[in-house]
C-alpha positions in Angstrom: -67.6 6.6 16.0 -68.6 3.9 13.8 -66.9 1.5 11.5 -68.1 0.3 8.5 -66.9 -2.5 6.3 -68.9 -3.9 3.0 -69.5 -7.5 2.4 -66.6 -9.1 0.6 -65.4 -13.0 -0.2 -62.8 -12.3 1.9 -62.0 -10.4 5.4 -58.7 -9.0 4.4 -60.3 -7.5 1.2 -63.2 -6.2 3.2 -61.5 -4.6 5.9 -59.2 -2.5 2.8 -62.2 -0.6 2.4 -63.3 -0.3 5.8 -64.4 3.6 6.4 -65.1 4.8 9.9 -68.2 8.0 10.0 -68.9 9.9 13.3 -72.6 8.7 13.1 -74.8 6.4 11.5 -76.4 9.2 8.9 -73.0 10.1 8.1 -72.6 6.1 7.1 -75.4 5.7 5.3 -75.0 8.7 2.7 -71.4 7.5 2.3 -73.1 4.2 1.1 -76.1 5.3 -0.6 -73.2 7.3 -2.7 -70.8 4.7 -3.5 -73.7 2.3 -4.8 -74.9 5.5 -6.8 -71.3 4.9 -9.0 -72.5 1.5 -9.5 -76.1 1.8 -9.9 -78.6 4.6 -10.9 -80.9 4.3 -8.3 -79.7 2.1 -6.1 -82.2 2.5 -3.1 -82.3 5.4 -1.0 -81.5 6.1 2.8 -84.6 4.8 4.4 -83.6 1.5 2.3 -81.0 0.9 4.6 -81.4 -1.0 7.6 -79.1 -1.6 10.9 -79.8 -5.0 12.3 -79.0 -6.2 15.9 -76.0 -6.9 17.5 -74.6 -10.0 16.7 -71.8 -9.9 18.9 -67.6 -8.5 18.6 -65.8 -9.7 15.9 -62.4 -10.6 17.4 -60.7 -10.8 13.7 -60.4 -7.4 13.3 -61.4 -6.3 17.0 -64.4 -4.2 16.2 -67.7 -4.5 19.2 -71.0 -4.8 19.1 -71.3 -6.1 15.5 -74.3 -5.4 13.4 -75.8 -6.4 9.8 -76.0 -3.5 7.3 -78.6 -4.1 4.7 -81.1 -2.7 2.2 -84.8 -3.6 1.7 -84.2 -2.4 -2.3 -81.5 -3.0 -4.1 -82.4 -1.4 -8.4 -86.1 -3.2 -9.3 -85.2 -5.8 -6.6 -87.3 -5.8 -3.1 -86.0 -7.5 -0.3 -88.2 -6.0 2.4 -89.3 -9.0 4.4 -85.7 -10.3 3.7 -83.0 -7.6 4.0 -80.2 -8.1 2.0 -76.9 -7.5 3.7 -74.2 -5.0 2.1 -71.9 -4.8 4.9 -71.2 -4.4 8.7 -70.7 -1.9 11.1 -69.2 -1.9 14.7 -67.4 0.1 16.8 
């Protein structure tokens, strides 16, 4: 299982979004769908990226931490830079 939470100002208004997916393709088309509502052509799956772990994150006791991020966001290209969109654990 994995657990994914998007990036947010604040914890406590991240985690009320926070979606847990069986795998990691089952995350990423749940993302690359939600930014579609927002965006036309947001990016597409190979776009998004799952960095290393950083470590546990003991606020809302998920393990093995990672960056979630996309090389494209729209025009924009971030791919020697990945923008982060979120986080995923377990």
């Amino acid at each position: 299982m994995i657990k994914y939470r998007p990036q947010r100002q604040y914890i406590d208004e991240a985690m009320t979004e926070a979606r847990t997916f069986e795998n990691l393709d089952a995350m990423k088309i749940f993302i690359l769908e939600h930014w579609r509502k927002i965006i036309p052509d947001p990016f597409s799956l190979d776009d998004i990226v799952i960095g290393q772990v950083i470590g546990d994150d003991k606020r809302i006791g998920w393990k093995n931490v990672r960056h979630v991020c996309v090389k494209r966001m729209g025009k924009e290209v971030y791919y020697i830079n990945p923008q982060c969109i979120g986080w995923c654990g377990e």
